[in-house]
N, C-alpha and C positions, 0 to 999 in steps of 0.2 A: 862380797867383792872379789875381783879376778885375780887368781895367783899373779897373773901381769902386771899391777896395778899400776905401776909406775911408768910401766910403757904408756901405758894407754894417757897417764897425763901427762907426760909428755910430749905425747901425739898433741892431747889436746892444748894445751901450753902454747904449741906451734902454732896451731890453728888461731888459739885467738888472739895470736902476737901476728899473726899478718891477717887479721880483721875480719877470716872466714865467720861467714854468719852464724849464730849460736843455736839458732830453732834446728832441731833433729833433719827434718827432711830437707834443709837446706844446705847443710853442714854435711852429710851422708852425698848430695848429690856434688854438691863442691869437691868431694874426696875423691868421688867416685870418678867425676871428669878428672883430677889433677892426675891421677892414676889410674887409669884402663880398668877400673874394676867394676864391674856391677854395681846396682845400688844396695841389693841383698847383701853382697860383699864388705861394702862401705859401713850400712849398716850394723854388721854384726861386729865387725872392725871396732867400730867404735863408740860401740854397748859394751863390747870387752867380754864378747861371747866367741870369737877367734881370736885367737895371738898371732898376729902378722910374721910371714915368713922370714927367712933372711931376704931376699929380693924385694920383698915393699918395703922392707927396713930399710935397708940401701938407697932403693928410690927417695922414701921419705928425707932421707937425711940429706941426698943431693940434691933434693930440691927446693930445699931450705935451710942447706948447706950450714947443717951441723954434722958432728963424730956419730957416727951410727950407734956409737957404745953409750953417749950419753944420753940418746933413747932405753937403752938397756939401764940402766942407773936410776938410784933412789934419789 
């Protein structure tokens, strides 16, 4: 499991509290639209084989207006 881990479910948290779809290519291409990123990008995002920079942090959290830091948190 990713040094991250906690990021990453809190991504995912987000995701399935506003009803993004759960199946991998679905959910990767959802991501990928909400945020300018490739699907390889999205993907690896959120397999938790990248750790998101500070800048999709930031996006993430304003776009579903939570504290950027409680992404960061256990």
């Amino acid at each position: 499991m990713p040094v991250h881990k906690h990021i990453l479910e809190n991504i995912h948290a987000l995701l399935d509290f506003n009803r993004v779809p759960k199946t991998k290519p679905e959910r990767a291409q959802h991501f990928s639209n909400l945020f300018g990123l490739t699907l390889v990008e999205s993907e690896s995002v959120l397999a938790g084989e990248q750790v998101p920079n500070k800048k999709l942090l930031k996006e993430i959290a304003d776009k579903f207006e939570v504290d950027a830091l409680w992404l960061l948190k256990n």
